[in-house]
C-alpha positions in Angstrom: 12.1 49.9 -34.5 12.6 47.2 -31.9 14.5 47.7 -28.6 17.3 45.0 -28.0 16.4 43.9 -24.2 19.7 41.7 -22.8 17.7 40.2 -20.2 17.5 36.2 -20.1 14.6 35.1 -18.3 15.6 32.0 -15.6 13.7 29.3 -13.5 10.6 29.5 -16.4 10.8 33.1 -16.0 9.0 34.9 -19.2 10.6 38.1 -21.0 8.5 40.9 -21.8 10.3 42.8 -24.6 8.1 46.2 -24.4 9.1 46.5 -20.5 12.2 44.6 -21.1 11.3 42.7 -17.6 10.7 39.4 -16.5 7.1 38.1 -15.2 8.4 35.6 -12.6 6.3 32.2 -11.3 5.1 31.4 -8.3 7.8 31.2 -5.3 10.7 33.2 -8.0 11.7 36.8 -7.6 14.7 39.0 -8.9 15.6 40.9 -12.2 15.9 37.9 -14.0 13.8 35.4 -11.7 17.2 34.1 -10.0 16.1 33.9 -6.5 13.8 31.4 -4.4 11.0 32.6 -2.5 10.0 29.8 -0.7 10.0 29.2 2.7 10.3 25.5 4.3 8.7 24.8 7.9 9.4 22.7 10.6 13.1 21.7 10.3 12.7 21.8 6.1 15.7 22.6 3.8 15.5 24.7 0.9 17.0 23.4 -2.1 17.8 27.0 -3.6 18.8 25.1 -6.9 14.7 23.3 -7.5 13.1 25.8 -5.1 11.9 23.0 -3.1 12.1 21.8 0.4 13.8 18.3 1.8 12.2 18.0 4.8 13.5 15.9 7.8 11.7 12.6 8.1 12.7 12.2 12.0 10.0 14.7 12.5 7.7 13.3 9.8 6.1 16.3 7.8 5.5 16.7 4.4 4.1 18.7 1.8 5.8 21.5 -0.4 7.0 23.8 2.4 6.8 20.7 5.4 4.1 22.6 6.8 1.5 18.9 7.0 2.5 16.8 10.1 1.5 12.7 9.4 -0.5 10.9 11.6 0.4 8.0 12.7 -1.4 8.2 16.1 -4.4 5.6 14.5 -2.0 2.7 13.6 -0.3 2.6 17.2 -3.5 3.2 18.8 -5.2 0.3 17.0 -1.7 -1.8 17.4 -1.5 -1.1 20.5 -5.6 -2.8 21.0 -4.2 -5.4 18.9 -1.5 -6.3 21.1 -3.7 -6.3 24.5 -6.2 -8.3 22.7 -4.1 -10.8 22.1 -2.5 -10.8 25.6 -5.7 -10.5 26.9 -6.4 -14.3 25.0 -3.5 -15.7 25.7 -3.8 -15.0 29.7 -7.5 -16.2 29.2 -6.3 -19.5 27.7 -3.1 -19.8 29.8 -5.4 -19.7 33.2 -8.4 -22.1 31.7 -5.0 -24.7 31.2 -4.0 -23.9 34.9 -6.8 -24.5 36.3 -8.4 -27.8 34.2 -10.8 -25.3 32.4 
């Protein structure tokens, strides 16, 4: 004889009928899986609907919880070379005119 269980499994949640309990995925918790166990870092918005995190671009991270910071320290560092290269030249050649060279 089977046992009626009136649980409904959410947020891919799976029903087991013998136990009449859910087995939950990763970051979902609750009776019937209803509740978001992720955490976002650094400034990073839970979207309890997806279980997923927005996170702030002003403070550039990224990742599933905003937990990995961007670098962006090697493209100023080699723009900034760039840009005093290039000064650098232009003085040179500026000077060379000034003085006949």
């Amino acid at each position: 004889c089977e046992t009626f269980c009136p649980l409904e499994c959410q947020d891919g949640g799976t029903l087991i009928p013998e136990e009449c309990t859910c087995l939950c995925p990763l970051h979902y918790t609750g009776e019937i899986c209803e509740t978001c166990t992720r955490e976002c870092q650094n400034g990073g918005t839970l979207l309890a609907d997806s279980c997923t995190c927005v996170c702030p671009v002003h403070y550039m991270y990224t990742g599933e919880t905003c937990d990995h910071k961007e670098s962006t320290a090697p493209e100023r560092c080699t723009s900034v070379a760039a840009i005093t290269g290039a000064v650098s030249s232009l003085i040179s050649f500026t000077l060379g005119l000034f003085l006949g060279m």
